[in-house]
N, C-alpha and C positions, 0 to 999 in steps of 0.2 A: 751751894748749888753746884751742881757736876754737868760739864758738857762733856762727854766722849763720844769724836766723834768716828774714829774704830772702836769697834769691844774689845770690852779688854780679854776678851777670849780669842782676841787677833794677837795682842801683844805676847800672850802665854804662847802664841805657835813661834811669834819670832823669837824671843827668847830658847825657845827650843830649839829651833834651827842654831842657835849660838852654840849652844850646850852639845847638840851634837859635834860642831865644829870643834869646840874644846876636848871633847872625847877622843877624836880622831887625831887629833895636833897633841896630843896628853899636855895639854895646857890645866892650871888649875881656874882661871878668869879671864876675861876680856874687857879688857880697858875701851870703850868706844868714846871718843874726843867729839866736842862738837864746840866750836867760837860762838858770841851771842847772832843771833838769828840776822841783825841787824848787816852783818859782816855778808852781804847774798852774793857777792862774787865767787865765794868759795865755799868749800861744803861745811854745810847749816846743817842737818837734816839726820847725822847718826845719833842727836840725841835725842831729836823729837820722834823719831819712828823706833825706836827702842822703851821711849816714857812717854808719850802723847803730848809733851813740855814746846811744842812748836810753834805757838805766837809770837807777838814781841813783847811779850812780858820776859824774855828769857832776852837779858843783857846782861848776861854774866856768862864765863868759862863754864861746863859745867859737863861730866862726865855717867855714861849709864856703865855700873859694871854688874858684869853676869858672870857671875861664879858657876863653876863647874858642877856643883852643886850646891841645891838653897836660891832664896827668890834674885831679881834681879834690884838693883837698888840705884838711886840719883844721888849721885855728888855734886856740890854747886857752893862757889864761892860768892856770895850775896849778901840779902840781908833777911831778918827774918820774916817780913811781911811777903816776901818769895812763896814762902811754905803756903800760904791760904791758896794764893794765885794756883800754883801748884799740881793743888787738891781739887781744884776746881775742872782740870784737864787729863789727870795722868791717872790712869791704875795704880801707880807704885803706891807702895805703902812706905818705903823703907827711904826716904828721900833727907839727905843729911846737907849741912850747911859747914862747910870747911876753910881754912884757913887761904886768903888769897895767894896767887904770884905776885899779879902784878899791882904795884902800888895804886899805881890809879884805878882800879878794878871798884864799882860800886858796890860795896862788903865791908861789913864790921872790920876793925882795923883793930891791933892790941890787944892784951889778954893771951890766956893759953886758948888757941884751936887748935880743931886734929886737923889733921893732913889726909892728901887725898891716899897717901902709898898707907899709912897705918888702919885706914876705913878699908882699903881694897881688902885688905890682909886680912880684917875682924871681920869680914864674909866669906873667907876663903875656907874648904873644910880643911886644907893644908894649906898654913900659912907659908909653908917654903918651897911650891911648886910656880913652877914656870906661870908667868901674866902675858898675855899676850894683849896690842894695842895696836888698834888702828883709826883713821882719822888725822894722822900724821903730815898729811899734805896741808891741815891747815891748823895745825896746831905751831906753837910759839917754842923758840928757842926753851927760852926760862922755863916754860911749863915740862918740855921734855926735859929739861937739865932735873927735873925734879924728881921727875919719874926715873932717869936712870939713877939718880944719884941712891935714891929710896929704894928701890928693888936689887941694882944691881944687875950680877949675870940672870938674874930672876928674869928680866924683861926682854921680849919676845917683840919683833918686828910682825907682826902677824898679818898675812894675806886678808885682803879686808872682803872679811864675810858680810858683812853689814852691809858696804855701798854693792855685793854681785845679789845680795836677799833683796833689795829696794828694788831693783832693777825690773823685777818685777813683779807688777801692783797686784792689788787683790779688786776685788770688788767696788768693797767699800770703798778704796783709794781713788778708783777711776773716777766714782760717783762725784766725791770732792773735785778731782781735776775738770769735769763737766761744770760742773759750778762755776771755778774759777775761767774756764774759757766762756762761760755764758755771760759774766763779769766782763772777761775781755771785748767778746765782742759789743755791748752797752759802750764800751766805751767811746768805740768805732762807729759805732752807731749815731752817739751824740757827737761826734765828728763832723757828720754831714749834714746835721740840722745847725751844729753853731758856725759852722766857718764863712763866713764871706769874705768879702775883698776886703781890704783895709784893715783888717785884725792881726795884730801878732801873734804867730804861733805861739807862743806860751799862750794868750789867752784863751786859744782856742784848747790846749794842753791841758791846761787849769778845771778847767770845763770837765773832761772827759777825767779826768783824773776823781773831782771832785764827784760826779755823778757814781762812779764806781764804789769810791770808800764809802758812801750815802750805802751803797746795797750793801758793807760788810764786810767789803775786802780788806785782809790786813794791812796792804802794804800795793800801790797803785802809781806806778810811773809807764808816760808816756814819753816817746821822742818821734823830732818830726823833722825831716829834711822837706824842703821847699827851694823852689827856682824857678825862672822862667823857663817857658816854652819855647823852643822846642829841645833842648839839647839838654839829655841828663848829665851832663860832664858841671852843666852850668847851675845845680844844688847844690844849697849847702844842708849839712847834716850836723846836728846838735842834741846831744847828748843830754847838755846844760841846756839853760832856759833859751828855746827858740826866739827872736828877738823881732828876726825880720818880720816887714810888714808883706803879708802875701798882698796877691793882685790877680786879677782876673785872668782865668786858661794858666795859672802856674800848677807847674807839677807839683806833687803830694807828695812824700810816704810816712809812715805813722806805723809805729813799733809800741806792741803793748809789755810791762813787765807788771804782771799781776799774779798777788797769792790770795788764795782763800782758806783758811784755816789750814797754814803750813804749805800748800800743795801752789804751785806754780800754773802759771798760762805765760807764753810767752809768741804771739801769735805777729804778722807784719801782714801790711796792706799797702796799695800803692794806685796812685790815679791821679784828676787833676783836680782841681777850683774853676764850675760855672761852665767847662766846654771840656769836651775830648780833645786828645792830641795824636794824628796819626803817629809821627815820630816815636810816642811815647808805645801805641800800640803795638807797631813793627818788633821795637825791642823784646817789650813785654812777652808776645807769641813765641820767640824764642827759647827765652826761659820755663814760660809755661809749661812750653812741651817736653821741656828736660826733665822738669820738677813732674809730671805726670807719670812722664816713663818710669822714672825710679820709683815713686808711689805703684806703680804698677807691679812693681816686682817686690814690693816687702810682702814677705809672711813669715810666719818661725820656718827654722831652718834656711833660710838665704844668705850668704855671705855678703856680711856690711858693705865689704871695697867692692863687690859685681855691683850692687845698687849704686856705689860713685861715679865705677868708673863709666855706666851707662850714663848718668848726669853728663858728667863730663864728656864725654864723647860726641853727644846729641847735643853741647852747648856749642864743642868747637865748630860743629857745622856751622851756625849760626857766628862764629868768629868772636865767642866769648871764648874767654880762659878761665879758669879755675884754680889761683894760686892754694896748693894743699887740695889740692881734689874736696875741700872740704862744703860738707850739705847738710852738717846739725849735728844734734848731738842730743843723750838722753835729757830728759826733764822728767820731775816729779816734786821732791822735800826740796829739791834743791836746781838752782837756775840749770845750771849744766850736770847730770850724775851718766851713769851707767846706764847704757852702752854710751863708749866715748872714746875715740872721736869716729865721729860717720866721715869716712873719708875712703879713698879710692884702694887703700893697704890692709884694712883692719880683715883680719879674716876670722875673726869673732862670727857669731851668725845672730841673725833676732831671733826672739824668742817670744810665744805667746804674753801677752801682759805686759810688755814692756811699754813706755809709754816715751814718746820722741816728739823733738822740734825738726822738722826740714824747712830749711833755709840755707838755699843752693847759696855760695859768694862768686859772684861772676865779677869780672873787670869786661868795661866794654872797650871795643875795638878803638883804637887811634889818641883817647884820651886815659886808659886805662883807670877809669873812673870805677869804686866802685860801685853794684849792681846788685841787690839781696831786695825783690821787691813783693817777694812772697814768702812769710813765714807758715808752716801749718804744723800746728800740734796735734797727733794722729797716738791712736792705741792699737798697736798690734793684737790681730785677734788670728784665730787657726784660719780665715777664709780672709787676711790681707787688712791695710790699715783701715782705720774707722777714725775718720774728724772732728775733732773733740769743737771745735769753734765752728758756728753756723753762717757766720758772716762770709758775706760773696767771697768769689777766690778771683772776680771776674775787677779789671780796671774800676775804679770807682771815680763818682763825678760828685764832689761836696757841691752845697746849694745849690743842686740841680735845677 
């Protein structure tokens, strides 16, 4: 059974875009790196949007090269019941099972394997023309030692085509990241119907987590700062399993990290348990109005730092600060990609299709506590951003 859920008459354009790249650079391949899926801190995503290979079935190293001429093909150090999985997601046809780096790597072990530089080479139409490779920020010691050792001056630091092509989405992509924010916000949703007093956040976590992976999502974590009222200096924020026990009128905030086949939601909400908190509102208006005005100003063509440095400017009226001017960063295959970082210097510009997380970092006055109590995942379109997540942007009140 086959699920694609790009055509593969999408993956034929990106590959093309590669191949022109290589034309223009007289490269004869591109080496594109990508860690197993699992690794979501760092980029995941140049081998699943190059092979459709982007579930968590992919827990192994595993490389797409696209030769300058001739199809594009998957290297992957595994095992072989990999290959069905595979087939079930990717166009490639030409998908080969290679020798590991690293020992503990989940992969046949012993015996003669080929290697990845000798497979790069037997697709190359000129085995002794420059390789070029990128994904190198998250690729391992050993694995490059391997690659240089095997090519030699052959190998090529290559400007990565791959994470500025991702950067922005097609269609079909956005459609997916709709989903995974529709994901998010369920989650959020079954927030305000399970929490009451007396529940540890994790349980309430467990919940919204567990309801989401029920609809599909690959991969579903929440985190949840909680405190009493009135003073946000007085939250704690956990990453790891929330513990504490809430109580009635404590502050909230609740951070989704959710993918849906491949594609990310990464959305933040913030309010209280059973009552409003002025305290909590006076802050909150602050930031809103920062995080509006910059939303106000994205379209293609705007300079990333003019959108910061308006955040930041409209925050310090309000007597927040802004350590790094920083307000987000791209999302799509991967937690954080291109455009990056959205911050007050970049003079990069957006561009239609790009698809972003804004999530201002404020420190508040006197405690220098942090403050990020609004995330929103938006898709630049030619007339300004569009909201991928439908859930209020407004304070929320659980067991209202």
């Amino acid at each position: 059974m086959t699920n694609h859920t790009i055509a593969p008459e999408e993956f034929d354009q990106r590959h093309e875009r590669v191949r022109a790249f290589l034309r223009e650079r007289d490269l004869g391949a591109l080496i594109a790196y990508s860690p197993p899926a699992e690794h979501k801190w760092t980029q995941t995503g140049h081998v699943a949007y190059l092979s459709g290979w982007a579930n968590h079935d992919r827990i192994v190293e595993s490389v797409v090269v696209v030769p300058a001429k001739g199809d594009a093909a998957l290297f992957l150090t595994g095992m072989p019941y990999m290959l069905e999985q595979i087939a079930n997601v990717s166009p490639l046809t030409d998908v080969r099972l290679v020798g590991a780096i690293d020992p503990n790597a989940i992969a046949t072990h012993g015996g003669r394997r080929s290697d990845f530089v000798s497979e790069t080479k037997a697709i190359m139409s000129n085995a002794d023309a420059r390789v070029g490779v990128v994904g190198l920020n998250a690729m391992p010691v050993p694995f490059f030692d391997m690659l240089s050792g095997g090519f030699g001056d052959q190998l090529v630091r290559a400007d990565d085509i791959v994470a500025e092509t991702r950067a922005v989405k097609s269609d079909a992509e956005v459609r997916l990241m709709r989903e995974a924010a529709r994901l998010s916000d369920l989650g959020f949703e079954t927030m305000l119907k399970t929490a009451r007093p007396g529940m540890r956040g994790v349980e309430i976590l467990a919940e919204m987590e567990r309801v989401v992976r029920r609809e599909g999502a690959d991969h579903a974590k929440y985190w949840m700062a909680s405190g009493p009222a009135p003073d946000w200096a007085d939250t704690q924020l956990d990453i790891k399993a929330h513990e504490r026990v809430l109580e009635y009128r404590d502050l909230m905030a609740s951070c989704s990290y959710v993918v849906y086949k491949g594609y990310w939601c990464h959305g933040q909400r913030t309010g209280t348990l059973g009552q409003t908190c002025d305290e909590l509102t006076d802050i909150y208006t602050g930031v809103r109005e920062a995080q509006d005005a910059g939303l106000a100003m994205i379209k293609p063509g705007v300079r990333i730092g003019e959108v910061g440095a308006t955040i930041r400017d409209i925050g310090a009226t309000h007597c927040f600060e802004m350590p790094g001017a920083r307000y987000g960063h791209g999302i799509g295959m991967d937690y954080s990609e291109q455009p990056v970082p959205l911050n007050d210097t970049n003079e990069a510009t957006f561009k239609a299709g790009m698809t972003i997380v804004l999530h201002s970092v404020f420190t508040l006055p006197g405690s220098g506590k942090m403050f990020v109590p609004l995330g929103d995942v938006c898709h630049v379109t030619p007339d300004g951003p569009e909201f991928l997540m439908g859930f209020s942007r407004d304070l929320f009140v659980a067991d209202a």
